[in-house]
Biotite code that builds the C-alpha atoms (Angstrom):
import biotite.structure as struc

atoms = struc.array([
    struc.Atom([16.372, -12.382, -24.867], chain_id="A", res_id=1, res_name="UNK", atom_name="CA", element="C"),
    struc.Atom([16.730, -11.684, -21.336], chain_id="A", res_id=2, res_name="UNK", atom_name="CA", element="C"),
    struc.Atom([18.661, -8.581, -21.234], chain_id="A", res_id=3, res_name="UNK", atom_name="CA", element="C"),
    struc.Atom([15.746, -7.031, -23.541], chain_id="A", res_id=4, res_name="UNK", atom_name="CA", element="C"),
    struc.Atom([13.194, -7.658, -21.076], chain_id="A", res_id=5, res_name="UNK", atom_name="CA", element="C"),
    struc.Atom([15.145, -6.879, -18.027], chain_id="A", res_id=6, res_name="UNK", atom_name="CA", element="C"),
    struc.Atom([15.761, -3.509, -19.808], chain_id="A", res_id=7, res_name="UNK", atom_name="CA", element="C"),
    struc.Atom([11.746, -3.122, -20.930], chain_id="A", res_id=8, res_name="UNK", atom_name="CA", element="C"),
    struc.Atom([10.866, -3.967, -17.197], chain_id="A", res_id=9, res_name="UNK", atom_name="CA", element="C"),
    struc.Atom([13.968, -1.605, -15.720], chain_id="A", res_id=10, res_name="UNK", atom_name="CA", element="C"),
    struc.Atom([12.311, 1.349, -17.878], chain_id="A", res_id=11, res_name="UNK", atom_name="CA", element="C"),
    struc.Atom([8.056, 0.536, -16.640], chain_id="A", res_id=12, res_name="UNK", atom_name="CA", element="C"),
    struc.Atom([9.290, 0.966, -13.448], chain_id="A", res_id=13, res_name="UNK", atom_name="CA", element="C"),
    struc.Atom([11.226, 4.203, -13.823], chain_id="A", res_id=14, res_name="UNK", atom_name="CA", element="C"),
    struc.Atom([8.201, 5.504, -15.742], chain_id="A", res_id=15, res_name="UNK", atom_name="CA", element="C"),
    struc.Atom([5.961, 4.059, -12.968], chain_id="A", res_id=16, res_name="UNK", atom_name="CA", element="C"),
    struc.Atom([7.906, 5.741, -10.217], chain_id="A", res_id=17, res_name="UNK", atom_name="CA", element="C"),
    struc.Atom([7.761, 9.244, -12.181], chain_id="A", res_id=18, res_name="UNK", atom_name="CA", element="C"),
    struc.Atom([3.999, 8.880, -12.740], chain_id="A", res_id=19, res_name="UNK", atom_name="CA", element="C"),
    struc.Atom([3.682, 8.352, -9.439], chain_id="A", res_id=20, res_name="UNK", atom_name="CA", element="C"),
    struc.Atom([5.453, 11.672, -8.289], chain_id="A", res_id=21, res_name="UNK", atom_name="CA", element="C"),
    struc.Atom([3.595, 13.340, -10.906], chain_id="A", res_id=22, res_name="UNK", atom_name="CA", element="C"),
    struc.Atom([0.192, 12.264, -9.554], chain_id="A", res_id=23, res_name="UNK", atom_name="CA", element="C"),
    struc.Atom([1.271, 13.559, -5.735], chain_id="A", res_id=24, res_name="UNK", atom_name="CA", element="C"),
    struc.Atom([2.888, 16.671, -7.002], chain_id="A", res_id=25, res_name="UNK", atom_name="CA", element="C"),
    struc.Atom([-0.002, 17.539, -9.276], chain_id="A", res_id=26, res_name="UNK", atom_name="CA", element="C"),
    struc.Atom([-2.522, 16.346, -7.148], chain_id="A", res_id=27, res_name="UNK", atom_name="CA", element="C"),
    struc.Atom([-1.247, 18.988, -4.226], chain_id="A", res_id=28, res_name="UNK", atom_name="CA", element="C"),
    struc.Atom([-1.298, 21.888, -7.168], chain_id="A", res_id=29, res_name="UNK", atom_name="CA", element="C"),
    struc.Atom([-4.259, 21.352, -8.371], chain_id="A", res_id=30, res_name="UNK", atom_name="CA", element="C"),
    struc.Atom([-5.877, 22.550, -4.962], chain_id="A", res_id=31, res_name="UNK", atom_name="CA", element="C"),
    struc.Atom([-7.978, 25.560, -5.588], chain_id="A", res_id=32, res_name="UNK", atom_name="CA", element="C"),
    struc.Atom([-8.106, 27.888, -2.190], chain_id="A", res_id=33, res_name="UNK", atom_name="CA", element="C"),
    struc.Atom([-10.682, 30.100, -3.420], chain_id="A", res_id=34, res_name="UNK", atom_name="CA", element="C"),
    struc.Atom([-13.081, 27.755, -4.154], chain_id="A", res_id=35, res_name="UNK", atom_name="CA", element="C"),
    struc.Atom([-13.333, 25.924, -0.806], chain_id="A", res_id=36, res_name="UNK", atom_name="CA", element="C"),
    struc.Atom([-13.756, 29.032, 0.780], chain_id="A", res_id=37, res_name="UNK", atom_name="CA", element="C"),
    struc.Atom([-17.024, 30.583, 1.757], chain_id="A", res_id=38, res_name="UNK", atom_name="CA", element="C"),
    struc.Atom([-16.515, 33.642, -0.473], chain_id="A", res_id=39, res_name="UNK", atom_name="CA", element="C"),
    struc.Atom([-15.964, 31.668, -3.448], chain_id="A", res_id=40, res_name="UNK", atom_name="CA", element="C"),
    struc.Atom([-18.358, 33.429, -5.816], chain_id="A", res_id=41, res_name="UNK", atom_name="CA", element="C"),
    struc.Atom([-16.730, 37.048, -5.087], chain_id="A", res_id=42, res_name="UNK", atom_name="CA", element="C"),
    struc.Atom([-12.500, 35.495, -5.351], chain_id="A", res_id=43, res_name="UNK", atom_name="CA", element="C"),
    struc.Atom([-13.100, 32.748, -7.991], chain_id="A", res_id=44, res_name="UNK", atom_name="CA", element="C"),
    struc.Atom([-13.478, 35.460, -10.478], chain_id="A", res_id=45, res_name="UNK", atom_name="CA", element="C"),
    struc.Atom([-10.978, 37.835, -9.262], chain_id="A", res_id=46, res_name="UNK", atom_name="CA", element="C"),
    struc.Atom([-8.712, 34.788, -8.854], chain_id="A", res_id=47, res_name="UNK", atom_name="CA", element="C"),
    struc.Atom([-8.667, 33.807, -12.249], chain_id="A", res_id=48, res_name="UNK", atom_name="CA", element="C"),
    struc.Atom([-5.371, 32.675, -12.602], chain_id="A", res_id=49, res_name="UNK", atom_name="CA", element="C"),
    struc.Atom([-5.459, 30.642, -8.989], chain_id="A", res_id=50, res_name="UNK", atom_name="CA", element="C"),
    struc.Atom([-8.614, 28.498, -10.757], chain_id="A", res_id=51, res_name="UNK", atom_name="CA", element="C"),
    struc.Atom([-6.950, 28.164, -14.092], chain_id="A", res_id=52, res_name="UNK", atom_name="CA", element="C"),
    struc.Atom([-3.955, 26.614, -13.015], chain_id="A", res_id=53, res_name="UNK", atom_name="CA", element="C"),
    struc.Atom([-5.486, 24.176, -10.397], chain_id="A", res_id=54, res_name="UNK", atom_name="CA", element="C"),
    struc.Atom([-7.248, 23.038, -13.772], chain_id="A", res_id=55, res_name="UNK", atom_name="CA", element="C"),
    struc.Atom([-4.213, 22.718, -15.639], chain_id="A", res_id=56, res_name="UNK", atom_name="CA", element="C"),
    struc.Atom([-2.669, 20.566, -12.842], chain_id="A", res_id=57, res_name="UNK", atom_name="CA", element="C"),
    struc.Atom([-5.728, 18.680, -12.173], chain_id="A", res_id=58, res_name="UNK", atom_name="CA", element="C"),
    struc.Atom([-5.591, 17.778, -16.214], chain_id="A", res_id=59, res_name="UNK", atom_name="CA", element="C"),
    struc.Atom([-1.844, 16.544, -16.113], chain_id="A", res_id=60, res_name="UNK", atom_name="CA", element="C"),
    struc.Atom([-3.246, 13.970, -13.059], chain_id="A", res_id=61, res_name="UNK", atom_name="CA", element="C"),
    struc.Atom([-4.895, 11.831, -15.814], chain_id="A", res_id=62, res_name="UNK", atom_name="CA", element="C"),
    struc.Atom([-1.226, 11.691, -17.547], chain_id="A", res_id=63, res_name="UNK", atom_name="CA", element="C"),
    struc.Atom([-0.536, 10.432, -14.112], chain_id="A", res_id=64, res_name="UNK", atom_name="CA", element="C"),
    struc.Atom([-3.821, 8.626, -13.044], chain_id="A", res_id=65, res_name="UNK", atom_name="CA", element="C"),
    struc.Atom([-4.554, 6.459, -16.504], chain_id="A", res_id=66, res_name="UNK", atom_name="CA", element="C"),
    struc.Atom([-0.897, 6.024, -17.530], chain_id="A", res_id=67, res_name="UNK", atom_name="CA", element="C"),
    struc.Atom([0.311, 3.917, -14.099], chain_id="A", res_id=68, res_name="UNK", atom_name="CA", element="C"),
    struc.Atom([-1.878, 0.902, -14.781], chain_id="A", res_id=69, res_name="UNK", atom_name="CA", element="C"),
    struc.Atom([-1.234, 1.424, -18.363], chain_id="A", res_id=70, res_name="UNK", atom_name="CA", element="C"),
    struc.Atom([2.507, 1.087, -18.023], chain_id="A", res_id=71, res_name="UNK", atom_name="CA", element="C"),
    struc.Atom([2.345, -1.565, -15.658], chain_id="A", res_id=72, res_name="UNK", atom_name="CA", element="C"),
    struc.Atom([-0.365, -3.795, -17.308], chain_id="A", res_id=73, res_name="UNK", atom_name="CA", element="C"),
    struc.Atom([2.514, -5.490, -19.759], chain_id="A", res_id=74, res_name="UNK", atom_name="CA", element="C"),
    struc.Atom([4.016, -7.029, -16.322], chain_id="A", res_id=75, res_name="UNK", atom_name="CA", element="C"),
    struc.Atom([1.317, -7.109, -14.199], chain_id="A", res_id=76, res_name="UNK", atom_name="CA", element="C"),
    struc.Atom([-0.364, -9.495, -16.814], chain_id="A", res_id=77, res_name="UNK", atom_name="CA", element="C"),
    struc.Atom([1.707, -12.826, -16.838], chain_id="A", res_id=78, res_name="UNK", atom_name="CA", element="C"),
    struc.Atom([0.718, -13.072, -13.204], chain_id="A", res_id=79, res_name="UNK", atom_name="CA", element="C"),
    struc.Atom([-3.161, -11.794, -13.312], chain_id="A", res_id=80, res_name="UNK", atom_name="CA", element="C"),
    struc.Atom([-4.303, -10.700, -16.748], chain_id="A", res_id=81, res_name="UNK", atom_name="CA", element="C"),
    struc.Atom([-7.798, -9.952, -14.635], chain_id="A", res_id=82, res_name="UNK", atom_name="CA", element="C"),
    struc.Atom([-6.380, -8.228, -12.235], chain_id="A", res_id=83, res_name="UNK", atom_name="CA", element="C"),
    struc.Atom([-4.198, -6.068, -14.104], chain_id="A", res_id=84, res_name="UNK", atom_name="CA", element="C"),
    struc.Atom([-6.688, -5.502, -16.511], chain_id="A", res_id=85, res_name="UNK", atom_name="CA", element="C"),
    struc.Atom([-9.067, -4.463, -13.838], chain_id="A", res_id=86, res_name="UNK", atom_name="CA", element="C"),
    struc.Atom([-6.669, -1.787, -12.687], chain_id="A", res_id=87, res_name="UNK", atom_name="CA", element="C"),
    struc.Atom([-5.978, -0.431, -15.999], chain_id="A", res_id=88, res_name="UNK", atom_name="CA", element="C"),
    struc.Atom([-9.844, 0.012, -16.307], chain_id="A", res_id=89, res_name="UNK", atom_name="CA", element="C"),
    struc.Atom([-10.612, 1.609, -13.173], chain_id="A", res_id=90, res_name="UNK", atom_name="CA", element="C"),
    struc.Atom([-7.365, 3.963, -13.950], chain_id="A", res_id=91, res_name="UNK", atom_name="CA", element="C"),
    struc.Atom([-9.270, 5.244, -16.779], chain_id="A", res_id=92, res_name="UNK", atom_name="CA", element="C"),
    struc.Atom([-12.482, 5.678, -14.929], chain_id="A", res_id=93, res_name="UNK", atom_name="CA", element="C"),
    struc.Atom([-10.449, 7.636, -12.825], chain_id="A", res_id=94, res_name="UNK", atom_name="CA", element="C"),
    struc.Atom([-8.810, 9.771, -15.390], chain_id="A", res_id=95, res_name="UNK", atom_name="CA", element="C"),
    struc.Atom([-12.587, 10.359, -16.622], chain_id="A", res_id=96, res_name="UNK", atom_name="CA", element="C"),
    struc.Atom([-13.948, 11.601, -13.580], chain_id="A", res_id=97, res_name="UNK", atom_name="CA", element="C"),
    struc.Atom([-10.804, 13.956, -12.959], chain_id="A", res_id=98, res_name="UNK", atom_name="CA", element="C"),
    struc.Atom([-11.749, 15.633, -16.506], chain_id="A", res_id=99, res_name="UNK", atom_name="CA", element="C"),
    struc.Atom([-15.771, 15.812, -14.865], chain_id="A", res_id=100, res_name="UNK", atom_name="CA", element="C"),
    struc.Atom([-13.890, 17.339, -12.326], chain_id="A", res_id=101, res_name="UNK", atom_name="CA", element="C"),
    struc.Atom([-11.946, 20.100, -14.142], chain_id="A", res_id=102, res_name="UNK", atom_name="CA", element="C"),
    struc.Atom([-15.315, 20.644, -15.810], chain_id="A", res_id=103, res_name="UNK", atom_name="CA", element="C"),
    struc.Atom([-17.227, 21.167, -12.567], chain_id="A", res_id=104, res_name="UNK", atom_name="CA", element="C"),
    struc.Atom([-14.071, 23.738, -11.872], chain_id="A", res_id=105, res_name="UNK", atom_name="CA", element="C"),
    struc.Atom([-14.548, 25.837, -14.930], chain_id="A", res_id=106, res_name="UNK", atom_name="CA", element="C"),
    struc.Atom([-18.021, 26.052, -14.382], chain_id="A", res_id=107, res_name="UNK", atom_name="CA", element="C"),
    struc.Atom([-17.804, 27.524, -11.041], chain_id="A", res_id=108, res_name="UNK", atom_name="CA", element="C"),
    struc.Atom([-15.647, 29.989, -12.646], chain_id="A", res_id=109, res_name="UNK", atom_name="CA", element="C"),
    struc.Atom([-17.918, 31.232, -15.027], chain_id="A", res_id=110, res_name="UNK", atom_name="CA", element="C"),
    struc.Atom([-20.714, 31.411, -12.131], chain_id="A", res_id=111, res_name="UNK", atom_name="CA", element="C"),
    struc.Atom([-18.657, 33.558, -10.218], chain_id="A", res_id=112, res_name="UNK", atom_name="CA", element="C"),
    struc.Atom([-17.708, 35.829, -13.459], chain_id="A", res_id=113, res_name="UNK", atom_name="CA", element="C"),
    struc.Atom([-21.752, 35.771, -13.535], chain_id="A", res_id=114, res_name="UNK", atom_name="CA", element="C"),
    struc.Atom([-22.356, 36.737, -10.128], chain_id="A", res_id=115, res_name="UNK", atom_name="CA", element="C"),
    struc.Atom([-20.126, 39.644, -10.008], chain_id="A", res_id=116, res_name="UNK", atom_name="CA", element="C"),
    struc.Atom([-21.982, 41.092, -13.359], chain_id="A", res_id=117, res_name="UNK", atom_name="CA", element="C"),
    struc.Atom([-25.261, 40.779, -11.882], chain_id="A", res_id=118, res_name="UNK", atom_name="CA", element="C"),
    struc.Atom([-24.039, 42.137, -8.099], chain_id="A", res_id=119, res_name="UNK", atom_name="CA", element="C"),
    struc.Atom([-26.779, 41.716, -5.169], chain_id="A", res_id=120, res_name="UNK", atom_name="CA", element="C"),
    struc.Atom([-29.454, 40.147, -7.541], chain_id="A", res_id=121, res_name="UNK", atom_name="CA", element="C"),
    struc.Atom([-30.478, 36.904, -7.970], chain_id="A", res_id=122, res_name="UNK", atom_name="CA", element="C"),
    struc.Atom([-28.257, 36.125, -4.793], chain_id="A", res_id=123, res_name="UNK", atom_name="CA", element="C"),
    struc.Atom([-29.487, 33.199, -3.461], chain_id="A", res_id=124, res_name="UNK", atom_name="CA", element="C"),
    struc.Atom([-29.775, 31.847, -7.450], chain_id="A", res_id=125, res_name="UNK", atom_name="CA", element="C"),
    struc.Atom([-26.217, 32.141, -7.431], chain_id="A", res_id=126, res_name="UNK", atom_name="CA", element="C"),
    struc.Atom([-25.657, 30.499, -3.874], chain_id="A", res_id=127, res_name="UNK", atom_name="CA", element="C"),
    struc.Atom([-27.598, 27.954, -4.833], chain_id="A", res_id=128, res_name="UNK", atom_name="CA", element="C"),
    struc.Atom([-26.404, 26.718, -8.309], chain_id="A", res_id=129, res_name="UNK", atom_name="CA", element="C"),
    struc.Atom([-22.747, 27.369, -6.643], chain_id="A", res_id=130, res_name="UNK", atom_name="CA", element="C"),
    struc.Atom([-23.109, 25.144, -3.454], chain_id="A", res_id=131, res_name="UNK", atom_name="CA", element="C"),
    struc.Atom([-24.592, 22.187, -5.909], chain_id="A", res_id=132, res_name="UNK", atom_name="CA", element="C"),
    struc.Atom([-21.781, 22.680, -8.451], chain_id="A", res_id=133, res_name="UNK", atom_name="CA", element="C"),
    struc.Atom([-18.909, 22.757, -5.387], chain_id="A", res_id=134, res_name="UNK", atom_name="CA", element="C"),
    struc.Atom([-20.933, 19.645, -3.707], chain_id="A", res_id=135, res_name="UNK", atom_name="CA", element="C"),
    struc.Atom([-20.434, 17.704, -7.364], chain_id="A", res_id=136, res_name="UNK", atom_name="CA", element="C"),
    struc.Atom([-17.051, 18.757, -7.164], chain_id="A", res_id=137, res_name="UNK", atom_name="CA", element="C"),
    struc.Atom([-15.751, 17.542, -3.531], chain_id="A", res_id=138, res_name="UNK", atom_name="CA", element="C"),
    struc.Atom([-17.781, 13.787, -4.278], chain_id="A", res_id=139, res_name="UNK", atom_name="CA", element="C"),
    struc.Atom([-16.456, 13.755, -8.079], chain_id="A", res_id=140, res_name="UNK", atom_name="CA", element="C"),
    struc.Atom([-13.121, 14.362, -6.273], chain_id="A", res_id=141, res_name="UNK", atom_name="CA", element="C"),
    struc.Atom([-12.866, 13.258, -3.372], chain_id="A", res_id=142, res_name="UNK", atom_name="CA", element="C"),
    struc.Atom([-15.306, 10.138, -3.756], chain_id="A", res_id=143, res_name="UNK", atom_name="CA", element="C"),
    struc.Atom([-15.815, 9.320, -7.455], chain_id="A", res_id=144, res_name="UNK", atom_name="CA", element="C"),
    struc.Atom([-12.010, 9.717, -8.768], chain_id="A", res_id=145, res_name="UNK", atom_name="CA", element="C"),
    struc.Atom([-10.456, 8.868, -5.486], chain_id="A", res_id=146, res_name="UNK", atom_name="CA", element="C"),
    struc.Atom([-12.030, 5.402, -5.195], chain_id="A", res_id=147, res_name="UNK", atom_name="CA", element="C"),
    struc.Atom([-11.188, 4.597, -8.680], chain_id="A", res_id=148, res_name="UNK", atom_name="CA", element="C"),
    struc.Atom([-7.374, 4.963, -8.792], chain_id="A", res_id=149, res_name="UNK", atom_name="CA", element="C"),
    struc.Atom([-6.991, 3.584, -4.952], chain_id="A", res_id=150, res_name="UNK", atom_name="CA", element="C"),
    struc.Atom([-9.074, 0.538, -6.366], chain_id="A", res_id=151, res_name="UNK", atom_name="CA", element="C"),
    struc.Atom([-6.645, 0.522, -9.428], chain_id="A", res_id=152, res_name="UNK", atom_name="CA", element="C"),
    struc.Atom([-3.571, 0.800, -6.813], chain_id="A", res_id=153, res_name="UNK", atom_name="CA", element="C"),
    struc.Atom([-5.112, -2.286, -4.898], chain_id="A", res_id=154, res_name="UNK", atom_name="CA", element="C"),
    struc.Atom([-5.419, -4.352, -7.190], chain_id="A", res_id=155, res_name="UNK", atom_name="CA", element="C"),
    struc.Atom([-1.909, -4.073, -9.036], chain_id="A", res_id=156, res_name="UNK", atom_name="CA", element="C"),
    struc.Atom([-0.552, -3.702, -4.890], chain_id="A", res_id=157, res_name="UNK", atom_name="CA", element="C"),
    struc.Atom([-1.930, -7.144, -4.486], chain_id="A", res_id=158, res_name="UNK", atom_name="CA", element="C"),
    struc.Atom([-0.114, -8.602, -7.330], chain_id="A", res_id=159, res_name="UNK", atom_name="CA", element="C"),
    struc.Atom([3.075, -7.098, -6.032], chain_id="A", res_id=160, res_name="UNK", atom_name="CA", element="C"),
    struc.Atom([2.594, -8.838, -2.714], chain_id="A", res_id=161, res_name="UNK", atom_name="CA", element="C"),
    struc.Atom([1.849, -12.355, -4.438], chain_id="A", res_id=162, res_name="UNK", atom_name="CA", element="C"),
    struc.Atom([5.302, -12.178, -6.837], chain_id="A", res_id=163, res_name="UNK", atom_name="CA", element="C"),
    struc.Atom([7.384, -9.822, -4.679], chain_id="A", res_id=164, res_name="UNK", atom_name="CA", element="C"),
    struc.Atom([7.757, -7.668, -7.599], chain_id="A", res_id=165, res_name="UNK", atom_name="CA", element="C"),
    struc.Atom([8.643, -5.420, -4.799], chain_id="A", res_id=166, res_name="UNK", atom_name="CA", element="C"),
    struc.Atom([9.545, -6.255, -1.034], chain_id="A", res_id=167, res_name="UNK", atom_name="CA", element="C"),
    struc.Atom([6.411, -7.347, 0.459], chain_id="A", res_id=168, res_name="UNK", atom_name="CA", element="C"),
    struc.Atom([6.446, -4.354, 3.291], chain_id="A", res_id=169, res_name="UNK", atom_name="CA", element="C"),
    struc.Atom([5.602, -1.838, 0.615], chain_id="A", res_id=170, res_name="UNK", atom_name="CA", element="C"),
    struc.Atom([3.012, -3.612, -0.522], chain_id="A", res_id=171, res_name="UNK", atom_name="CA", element="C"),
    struc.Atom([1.380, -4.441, 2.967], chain_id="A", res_id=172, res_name="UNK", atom_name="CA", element="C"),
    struc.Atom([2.165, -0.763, 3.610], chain_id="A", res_id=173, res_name="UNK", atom_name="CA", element="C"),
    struc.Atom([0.117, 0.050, -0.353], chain_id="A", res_id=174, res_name="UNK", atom_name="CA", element="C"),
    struc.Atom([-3.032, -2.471, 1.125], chain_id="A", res_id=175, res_name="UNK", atom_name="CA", element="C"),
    struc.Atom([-3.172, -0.650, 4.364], chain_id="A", res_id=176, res_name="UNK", atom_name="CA", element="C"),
    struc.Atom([-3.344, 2.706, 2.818], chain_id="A", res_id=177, res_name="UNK", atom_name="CA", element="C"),
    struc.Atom([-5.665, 1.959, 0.156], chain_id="A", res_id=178, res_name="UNK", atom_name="CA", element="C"),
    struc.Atom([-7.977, 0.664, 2.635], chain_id="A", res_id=179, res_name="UNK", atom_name="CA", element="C"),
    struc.Atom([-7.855, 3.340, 4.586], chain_id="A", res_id=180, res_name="UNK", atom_name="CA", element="C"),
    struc.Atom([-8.418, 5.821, 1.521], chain_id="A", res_id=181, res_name="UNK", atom_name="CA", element="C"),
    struc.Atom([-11.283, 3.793, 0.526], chain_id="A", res_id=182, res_name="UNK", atom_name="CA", element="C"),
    struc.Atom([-12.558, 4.497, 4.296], chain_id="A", res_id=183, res_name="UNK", atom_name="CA", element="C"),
    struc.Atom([-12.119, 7.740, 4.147], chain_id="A", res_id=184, res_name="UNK", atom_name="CA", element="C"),
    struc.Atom([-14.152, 8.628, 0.320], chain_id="A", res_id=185, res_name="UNK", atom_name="CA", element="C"),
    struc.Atom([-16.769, 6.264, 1.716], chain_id="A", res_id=186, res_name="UNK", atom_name="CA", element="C"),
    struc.Atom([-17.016, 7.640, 5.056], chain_id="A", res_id=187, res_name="UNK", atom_name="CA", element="C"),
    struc.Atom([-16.917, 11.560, 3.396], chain_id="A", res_id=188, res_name="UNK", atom_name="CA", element="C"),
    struc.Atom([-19.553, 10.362, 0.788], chain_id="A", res_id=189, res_name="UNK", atom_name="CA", element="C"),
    struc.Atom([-22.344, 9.130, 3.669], chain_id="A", res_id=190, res_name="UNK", atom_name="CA", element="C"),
    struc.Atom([-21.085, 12.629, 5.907], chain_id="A", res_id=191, res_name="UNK", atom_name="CA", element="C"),
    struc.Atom([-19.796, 10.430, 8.569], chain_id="A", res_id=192, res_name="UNK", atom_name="CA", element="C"),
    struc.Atom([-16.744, 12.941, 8.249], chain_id="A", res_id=193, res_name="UNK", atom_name="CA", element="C"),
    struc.Atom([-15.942, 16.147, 6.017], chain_id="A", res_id=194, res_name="UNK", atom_name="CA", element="C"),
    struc.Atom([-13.124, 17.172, 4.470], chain_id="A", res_id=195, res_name="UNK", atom_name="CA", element="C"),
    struc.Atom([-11.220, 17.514, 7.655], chain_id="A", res_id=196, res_name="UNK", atom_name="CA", element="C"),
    struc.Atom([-8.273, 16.429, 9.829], chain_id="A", res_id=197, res_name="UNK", atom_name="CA", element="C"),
    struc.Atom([-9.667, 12.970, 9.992], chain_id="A", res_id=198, res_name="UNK", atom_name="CA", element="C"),
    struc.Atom([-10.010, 12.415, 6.130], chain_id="A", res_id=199, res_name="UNK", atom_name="CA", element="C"),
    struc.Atom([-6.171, 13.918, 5.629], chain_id="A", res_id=200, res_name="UNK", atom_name="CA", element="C"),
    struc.Atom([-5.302, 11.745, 8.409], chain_id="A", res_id=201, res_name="UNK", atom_name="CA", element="C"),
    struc.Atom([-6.816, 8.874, 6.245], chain_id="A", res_id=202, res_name="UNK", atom_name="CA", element="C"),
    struc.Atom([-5.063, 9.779, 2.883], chain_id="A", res_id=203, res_name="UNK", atom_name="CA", element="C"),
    struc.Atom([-1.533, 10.160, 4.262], chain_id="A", res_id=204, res_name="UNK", atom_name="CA", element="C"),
    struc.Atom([-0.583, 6.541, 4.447], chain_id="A", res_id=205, res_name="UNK", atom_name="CA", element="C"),
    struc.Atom([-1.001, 5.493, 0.673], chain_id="A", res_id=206, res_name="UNK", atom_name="CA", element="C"),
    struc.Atom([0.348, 9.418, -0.300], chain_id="A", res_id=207, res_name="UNK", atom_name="CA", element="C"),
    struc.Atom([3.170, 8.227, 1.949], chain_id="A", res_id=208, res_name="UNK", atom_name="CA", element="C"),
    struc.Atom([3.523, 4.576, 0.351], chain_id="A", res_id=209, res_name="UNK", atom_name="CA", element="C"),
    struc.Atom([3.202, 6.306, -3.322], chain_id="A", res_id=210, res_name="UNK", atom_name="CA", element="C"),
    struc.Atom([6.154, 8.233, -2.437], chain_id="A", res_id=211, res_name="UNK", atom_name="CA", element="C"),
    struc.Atom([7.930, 5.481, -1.173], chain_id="A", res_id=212, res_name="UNK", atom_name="CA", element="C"),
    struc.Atom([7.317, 3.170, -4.290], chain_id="A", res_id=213, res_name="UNK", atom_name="CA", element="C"),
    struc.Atom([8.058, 5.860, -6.535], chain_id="A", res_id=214, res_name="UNK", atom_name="CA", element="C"),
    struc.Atom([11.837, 6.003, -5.313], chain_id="A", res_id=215, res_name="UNK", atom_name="CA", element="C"),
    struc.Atom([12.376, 2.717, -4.863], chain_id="A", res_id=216, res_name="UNK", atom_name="CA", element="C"),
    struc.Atom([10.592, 1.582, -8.606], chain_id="A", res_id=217, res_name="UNK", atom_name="CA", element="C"),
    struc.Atom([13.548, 4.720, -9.768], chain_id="A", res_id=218, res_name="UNK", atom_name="CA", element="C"),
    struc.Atom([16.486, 3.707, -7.647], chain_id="A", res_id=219, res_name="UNK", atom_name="CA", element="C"),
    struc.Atom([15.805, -0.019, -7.588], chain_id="A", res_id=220, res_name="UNK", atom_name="CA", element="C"),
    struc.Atom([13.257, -1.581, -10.075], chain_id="A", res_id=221, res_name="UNK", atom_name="CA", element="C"),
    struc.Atom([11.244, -4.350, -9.975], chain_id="A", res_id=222, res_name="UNK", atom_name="CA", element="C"),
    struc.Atom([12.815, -7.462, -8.416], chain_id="A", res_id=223, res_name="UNK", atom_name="CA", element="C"),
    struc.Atom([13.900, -9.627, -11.418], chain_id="A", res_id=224, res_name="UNK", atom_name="CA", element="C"),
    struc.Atom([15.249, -12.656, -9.440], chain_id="A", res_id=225, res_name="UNK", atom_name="CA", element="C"),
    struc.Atom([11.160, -13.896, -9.272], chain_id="A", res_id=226, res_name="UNK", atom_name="CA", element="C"),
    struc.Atom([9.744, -16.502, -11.458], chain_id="A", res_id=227, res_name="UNK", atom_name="CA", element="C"),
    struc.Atom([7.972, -15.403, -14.291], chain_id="A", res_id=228, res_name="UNK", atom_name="CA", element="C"),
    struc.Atom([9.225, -11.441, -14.444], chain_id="A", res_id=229, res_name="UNK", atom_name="CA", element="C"),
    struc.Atom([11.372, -11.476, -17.940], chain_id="A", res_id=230, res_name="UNK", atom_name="CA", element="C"),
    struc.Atom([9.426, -12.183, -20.765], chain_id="A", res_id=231, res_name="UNK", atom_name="CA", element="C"),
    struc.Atom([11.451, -13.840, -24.045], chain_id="A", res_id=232, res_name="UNK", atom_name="CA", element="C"),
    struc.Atom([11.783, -12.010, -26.751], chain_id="A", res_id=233, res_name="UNK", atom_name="CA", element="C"),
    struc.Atom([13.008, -13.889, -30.091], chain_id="A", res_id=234, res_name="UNK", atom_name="CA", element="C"),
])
């Protein structure tokens, strides 16, 4: 039956288009100030709350981060069962290393509880341990989990530019900024660059194209006029 696939496909891409927004919005909330700072092991602890809740939004990415491919994979499928199973797997290696992330987090938490027991001693213990746990953080992060989901992006990006799922700008626009995402994690993981203008610079096309593809997967769907998009259902 037609009309029940047409309505199956009409509701992956609102849910898409929501996990989408949910990935941007809780990937900007889940930005910890205090950490990233160079006082971080005096205000981590005294900014309890402030770490906390970057966890809690950095958790509610994987909802984000695992379910896209997830939700897409039924489609994605009659055109590429590789492919789309290849971005469903690297969208749960993704959601994996955010956890390793939020792990890393609440460690650095309890180091900084630690330090301000202890005071002045055992400084440069703490310095130490809490400049290896924030370096494991930033490559988990900003290497590890960012690669994973751009690379699960790419891959179902290129099936929407073979089918025209969606119009074919968006998804040169998706290939152009995954690209240059995957520049910018590799480039940050040799030290060619830090986390600077020039990796933000980077990043802002495919946050950009998410966007974009979010409201246009809500507003106007996939494109059901292509070959091969309804799927019978007796």
């Amino acid at each position: 039956m037609l009309r029940k696939s047409t309505k199956s496909g009409r509701r992956s891409a609102v849910i898409t288009g929501v996990l989408l927004i949910v990935g941007l919005v809780t990937g900007i909330f889940s930005v910890v100030p205090v950490i990233d700072g160079a006082d971080y092991l005096v205000k981590a602890s005294t900014n309890e709350n402030q770490v906390l809740l970057g966890a809690f939004f950095q958790l509610l990415m994987v909802a984000a981060y695992v379910g896209i491919p997830i939700v897409m994979y039924p489609i994605l499928s009659k055109h590429n069962k590789g492919i789309a199973l290849g971005s469903v797997a690297f969208g749960i290696i993704a959601g994996v290393f955010i956890m390793i992330g939020v792990i890393i987090l609440l460690l650095l938490l309890t180091v900084s509880h630690e330090f301000a027991k202890v005071g002045t001693l055992h400084v440069s213990y703490f310095q130490t341990l809490g400049g290896l746990l924030r370096e494991g953080r930033d490559l988990v992060n900003h290497v590890a989990t960012t690669l994973a989901f751009v690379l699960a992006m790419f891959f179902f990006t290129c099936i929407f530019y073979q089918t025209k799922l969606v119009p074919r700008w968006l998804s040169v626009f998706g290939l152009i900024g995954s690209t240059l995402s995957i520049l910018a994690s590799s480039l940050f993981m040799i030290r060619f660059i830090g986390l600077d203008a020039t990796y933000m610079m980077l990043n802002i096309p495919i946050a950009f194209q998410q966007l974009i593809l979010a409201i246009w997967l809500i507003i106007k769907g996939f494109n059901p006029t292509e070959p091969g998009f309804y799927i019978h259902v007796r």
